[in-house]
Structures are given as C-alpha cells and as structure tokens.
N, C-alpha and C positions, 0 to 999 in steps of 0.2 A: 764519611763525616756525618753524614745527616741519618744515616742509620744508626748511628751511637749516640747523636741524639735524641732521637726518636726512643730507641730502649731507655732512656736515661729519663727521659718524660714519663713513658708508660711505668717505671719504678715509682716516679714521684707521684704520681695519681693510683697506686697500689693501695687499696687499704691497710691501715696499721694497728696494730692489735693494740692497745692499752689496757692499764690496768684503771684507768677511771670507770666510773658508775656513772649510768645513767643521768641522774640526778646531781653530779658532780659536772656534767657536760652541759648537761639544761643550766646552770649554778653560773659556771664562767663561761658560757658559751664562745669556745673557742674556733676563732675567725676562720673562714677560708674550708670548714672542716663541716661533713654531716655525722653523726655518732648512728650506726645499726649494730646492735649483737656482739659492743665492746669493741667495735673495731671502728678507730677515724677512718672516715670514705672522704676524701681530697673534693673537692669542687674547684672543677676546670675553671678558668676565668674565661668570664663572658665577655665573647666577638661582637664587632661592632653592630652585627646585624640581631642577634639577641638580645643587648641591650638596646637596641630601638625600639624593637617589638616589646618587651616589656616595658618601655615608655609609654608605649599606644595604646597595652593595655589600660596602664595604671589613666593615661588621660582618658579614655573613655568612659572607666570605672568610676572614677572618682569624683565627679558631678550627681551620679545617680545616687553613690554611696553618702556624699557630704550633704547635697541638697535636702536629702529626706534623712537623714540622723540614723541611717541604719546600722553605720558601727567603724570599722576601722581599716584601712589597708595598709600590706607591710609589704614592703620590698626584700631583695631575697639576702640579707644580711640577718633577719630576724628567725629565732630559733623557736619552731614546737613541737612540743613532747606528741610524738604519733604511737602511740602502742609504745612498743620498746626502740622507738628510732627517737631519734631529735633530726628533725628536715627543718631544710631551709629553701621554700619554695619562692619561684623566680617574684610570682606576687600570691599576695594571700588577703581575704579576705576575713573579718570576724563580727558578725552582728553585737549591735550594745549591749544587750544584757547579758552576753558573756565575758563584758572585759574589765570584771571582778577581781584581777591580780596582777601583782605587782610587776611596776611600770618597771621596772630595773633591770630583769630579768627575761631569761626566754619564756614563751607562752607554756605552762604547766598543762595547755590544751588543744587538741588537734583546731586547726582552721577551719573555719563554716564551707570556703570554697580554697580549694590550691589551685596554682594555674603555675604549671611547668614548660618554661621551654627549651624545647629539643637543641642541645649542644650539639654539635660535630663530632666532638669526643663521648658523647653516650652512647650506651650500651643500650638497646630496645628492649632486652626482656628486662634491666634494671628499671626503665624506663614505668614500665608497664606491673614491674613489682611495689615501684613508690607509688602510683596513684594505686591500688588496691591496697596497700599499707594505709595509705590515706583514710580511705573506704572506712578497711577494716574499725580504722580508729574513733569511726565517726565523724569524719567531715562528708558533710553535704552532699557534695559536688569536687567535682576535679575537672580541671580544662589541659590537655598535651597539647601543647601548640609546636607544629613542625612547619620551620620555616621552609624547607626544602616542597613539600608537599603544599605548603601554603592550606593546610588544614588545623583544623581544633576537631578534638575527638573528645568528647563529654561523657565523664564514669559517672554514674550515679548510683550505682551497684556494679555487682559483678556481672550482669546480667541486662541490664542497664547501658549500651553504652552506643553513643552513636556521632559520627562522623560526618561536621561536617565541611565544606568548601567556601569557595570564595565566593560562588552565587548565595548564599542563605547568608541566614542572620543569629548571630549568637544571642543567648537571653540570658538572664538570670534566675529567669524560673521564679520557686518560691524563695530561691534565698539570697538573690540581692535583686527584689520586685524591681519592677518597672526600670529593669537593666535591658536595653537590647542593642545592636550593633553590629551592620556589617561585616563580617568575617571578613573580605578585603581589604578593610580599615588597618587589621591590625600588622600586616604586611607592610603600608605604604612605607 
C-alpha cells in the first residue's frame, strides 16, 4: 500500500510539459507550480519545520528590511522571472528602486537575494541548479538553508560560495546592509 503510494506522489511532483510560454506563466502565475524549460516543476508543500524556518527568516529580515526602507520581501507564493525559469523562492528579497512593476503580477525580475529551503523531497543537484539559475539571473546573493544540517550556505557567484553553521552569523552584506543574525536563530 504505501509503496503505491509513494509511486503515485513521485508521478504527481514529476514535471509536466506544457505548451504555455514563459511569459504566459509569469502572466497567471500558476499556484503550487515553478515553470523551467516549458515544463511545470510541482512544488512539494511545505512541512511544518520549513515553514517555521521561513517564519524566522522572514522575522529576522524584516525589521532590517522595513526600518531602513530598503525594499520589499516576498514569501514563497510570489513568482520571478530568472533567466528562462519563473521561481518561487521560500523568501525573497527586492531593494526599492527596483519595484518599478506591476503590483498584480509575478516579478518580470530576478530577486536581489533568494533564500531557499531545503525540503525533504528535494533533489541536491536541482537544489544547487536553482541558486546558480539565480546567480546566472542576476540576483545578488542566494541563501540554501538545510534544516537537517542546520546550515545556510551563501552563492554569491559560482565561485563565491560559502557555508555557514550554527556557531557564526549570517549578514546581508551589501545587499540588505546592516542585516546580521545568528545562524541558530533561524532553526529555533
């Protein structure tokens, strides 16, 4: 029994080919769905321990983000156009003077910072293909937060990247200043 359903799940999170566009996906930004390469990519729903952590992010973030006017954050129901993907990362980050477009719709522009967290049902090299998609696209910064490892690993290029634990402290760098935060925090 639980092996049939288990095939029965891994079908339903299979990607699926459509014949929508790019810009038709960004358009109606349809739920529950990431769009790469013409094909919907399913988004597993987020376990209770994933949604907390991205709670923690978002409360940690959003005092540094709101107090100083630096720009906007989105939780992971929000669609933006990355290169030829449309992601929907877990939180996202956008400095003010790029949120030039229309409130209605998915962002028409990669995020300043993505911060994805590791589901149970992810794939590592997909894992590690969206934050370099990111990259590619032009956001900033990328944060992978693995709850199992209780680390954040920080892309800032390809070249660029580095991991860290529950002893240090996460920052914002140059692109959401005067952010910094125990990397344990975001676990409790």
């Amino acid at each position: 029994m639980m092996q049939i359903e288990l095939q029965e799940l891994q079908q339903h999170l299979s990607p699926q080919h459509t014949s929508m566009t790019l810009e038709e996906f960004l358009e109606n930004d349809v739920e529950g769905f990431e769009y790469v390469k013409g094909e919907l990519i399913p988004m597993a729903g987020a376990s209770r321990r994933h949604g907390r952590i991205s709670v923690n992010i978002l409360r940690y973030l959003d005092p540094t983000v709101y107090d100083n006017n630096l720009g906007e954050l989105y939780t992971s129901g929000t669609s933006f156009k990355v290169g030829e993907r449309v992601l929907k990362p877990d939180v996202a980050f956008v400095a003010s003077e790029r949120l030039n477009v229309d409130e209605d719709k998915g962002l028409p522009i990669p995020p300043d910072l993505a911060i994805e967290v590791v589901s149970p049902s992810d794939i590592h090299s997909r894992v590690i293909g969206k934050a370099l998609a990111y990259l590619d696209a032009g956001t900033r910064c990328v944060w992978i937060v693995d709850p199992v490892s209780k680390t954040v690993t920080v892309y800032k290029s390809e070249t660029d990247i580095k991991i860290l634990t529950q002893e240090d402290t996460l920052t914002g760098d140059n692109v959401v200043p005067g952010f910094s935060c125990s990397v344990e925090l975001l676990f409790e």
